[in-house]
C-alpha angles and dihedrals in degrees: 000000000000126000133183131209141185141198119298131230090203150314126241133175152034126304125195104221109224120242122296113272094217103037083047088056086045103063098047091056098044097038085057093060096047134095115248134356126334116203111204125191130180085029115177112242092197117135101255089056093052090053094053087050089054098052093046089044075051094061098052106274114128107221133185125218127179126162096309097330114103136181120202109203097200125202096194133250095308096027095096119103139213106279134248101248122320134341114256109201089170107195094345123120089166082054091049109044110036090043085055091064099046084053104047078075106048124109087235134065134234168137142284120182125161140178132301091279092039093064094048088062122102117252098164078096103076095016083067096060097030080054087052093055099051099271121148103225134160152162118241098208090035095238103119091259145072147358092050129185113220120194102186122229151183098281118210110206121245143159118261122198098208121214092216142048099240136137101200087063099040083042081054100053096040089058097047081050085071091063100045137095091249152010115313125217139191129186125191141194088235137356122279124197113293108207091126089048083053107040100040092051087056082056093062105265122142099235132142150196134221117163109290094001138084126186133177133193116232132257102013121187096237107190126195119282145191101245120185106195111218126220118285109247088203091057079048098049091082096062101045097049080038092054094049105055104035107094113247101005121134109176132182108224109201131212091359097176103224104197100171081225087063096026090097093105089058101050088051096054086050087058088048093064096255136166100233114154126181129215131180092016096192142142122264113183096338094311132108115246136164138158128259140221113206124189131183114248141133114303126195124203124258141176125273120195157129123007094012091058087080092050093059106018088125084053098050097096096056091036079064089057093049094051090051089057093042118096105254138008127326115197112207106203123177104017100126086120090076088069088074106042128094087306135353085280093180094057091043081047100059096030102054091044094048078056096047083048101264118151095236143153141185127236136190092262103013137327156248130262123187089201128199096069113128125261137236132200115252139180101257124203116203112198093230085286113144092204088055102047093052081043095064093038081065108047081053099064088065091031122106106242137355127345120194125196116205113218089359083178101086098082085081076080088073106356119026095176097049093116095051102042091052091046092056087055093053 
């Protein structure tokens, strides 16, 4: 699908974020392995959660799903079976990795694959410290990604010093953990987001927390839980950034979960100089959420680098179209992480906003960006990356001319109803 888009006036009005991608995941997954029901609101109905719900529906496990009400009939932490044929992730790397580590201890065998962007994706990752703790992975073409083949084993618990600051690997290793002969532990450079740390100790496991390290006792007895999935800061990364460089614009941005561990967008845009208020600051299903009010006003670059870069790596993208609109120059620093998602989102970066007439330039983990040079509409291909495609929607509404997205439809993978919501604001 191909859309086109031109310059906004402004942009008025109040917005509802969509759940939470990875606390939806999440609560599949957990809620699987959980005795008794789990009863999920405000679930995303994105694509990549869809897919983690077939595979668990795959594996025995009899799930509900209505509009965004969902019930986990969990089976408990032994309770999954061998699957009917392979594993299908689609476009998920959340699906993929941190299902790798509940299987690697498993008593069946079997298979993951995923699409096109999915096996590109590095998995030697979490094959590295699953291997460490006795799991049989490995991958089928010998490349380090998918499709793998798990034969599931009998898992010994260890610490693992990661390399990088990731929660689908440390998510991953925690989840095998369930499965070893003792405690399981993962240290990283710099915190990633905690939602399973979260999330898994409200379902009843023993796990704990101590600066960079996480740890969690084996064999747990997780029991079914009312989650209320809070609204996904990176969905609402577009309209804030959106909201503040649109002139005029002033927007109310509903249920924004503000978990300190996925806030980074926010204190950047602080640092930016922007106009960024908070209301009905509360807790939904352990997790810190408020509502924000958004206006239009002068930023300035800043730098953005070191342990924030975990707390907003999913924003980044969009972070790049803000700098270009903000007066002087924004230095992007240890991104490299961005190579390896759906796409190589730092080179599509830098190449679609030199066309639109940014002064940008790549680096080896980031780049920088002299903002405040007019924009001009392109013809913008995604990749088939959902967080590109919503990036460059945005760049349009402040870009002379006519932007085209080409196949616009792959924000359903995070944000099926993108289009709509951004059309109600004009």
């Amino acid at each position: 699908m191909e859309l086109t888009f031109q310059k906004t006036a402004s942009l008025k009005g109040a917005v509802t974020i969509p759940g939470d991608k990875s606390i939806s995941h999440r609560s599949v997954m957990f809620g699987s392995l959980a005795k008794g029901d789990t009863r999920i609101t405000n679930f995303l109905q994105g694509a990549d959660c869809l897919s983690t719900i077939a595979c668990f529906r795959n594996m025995g496990i009899d799930i509900e799903n209505e509009n965004d009400s969902v019930v986990v009939h969990g089976k408990g932490l032994h309770g999954l079976s061998k699957p009917e044929g392979i594993l299908d992730v689609g476009n998920s790397g959340t699906t993929m990795r941190l299902m790798s580590g509940i299987l690697a201890g498993q008593d069946f065998s079997c298979e993951l694959i995923g699409d096109a962007s999915i096996q590109k994706r590095p998995m030697g990752r979490i094959m590295k410290p699953l291997t460490e703790m006795g799991a049989d992975i490995i991958s089928i073409r010998n490349n380090g990604c998918a499709p793998l083949a798990i034969h599931g084993q009998q898992l010994k618990g260890i610490h693992y010093h990661s390399p990088v600051a990731s929660a689908q690997v440390k998510s991953c290793v925690l989840l095998a953990g369930l499965y070893a002969d003792g405690i399981t532990s993962v240290t990283e450079p710099a915190l990633s987001r905690n939602h399973t740390e979260l999330m898994l100790s409200s379902f009843g496991a023993d796990i704990k927390s101590e600066g960079l390290t996480a740890s969690v006792h084996p064999d747990p007895m997780l029991i079914g839980q009312d989650i209320t999935v809070p609204g996904d800061i990176s969905s609402a990364a577009y309209f804030i950034v959106a909201a503040l460089m649109v002139p005029g614009s002033e927007l109310y941005i509903r249920n924004v979960g503000i978990n300190p561990t996925r806030d980074g967008i926010l204190r950047v845009c602080k640092a930016m100089g922007a106009d960024i208020r908070m209301e009905n600051v509360r807790t939904a299903g352990g997790e810190p959420v408020a509502d924000l009010i958004v206006s239009s006003g002068s930023l300035h670059g800043t730098v953005i680098e070191g342990d924030i870069i975990p707390t907003l790596i999913d924003e980044i993208p969009v972070i790049a179209v803000l700098a270009a609109y903000a007066d002087g120059e924004t230095i992007i620093r240890n991104a490299e992480e961005l190579k390896v998602k759906e796409s190589n989102r730092l080179n599509i970066m830098v190449e679609n906003l030199s066309a639109m007439g940014a002064d940008i330039e790549g680096t080896s983990d980031g780049m920088i960006i002299r903002g405040g040079k007019p924009l001009h509409g392109v013809t913008v291909e995604t990749h088939m990356d959902h967080r590109i495609a919503m990036s460059f929607v945005i760049a349009s509404l402040i870009a002379e001319g006519t932007t085209t997205i080409r196949d616009a439809d792959i924000v359903n993978v995070s944000y099926p109803n993108f289009y709509q919501d951004l059309e109600r604001l004009k």
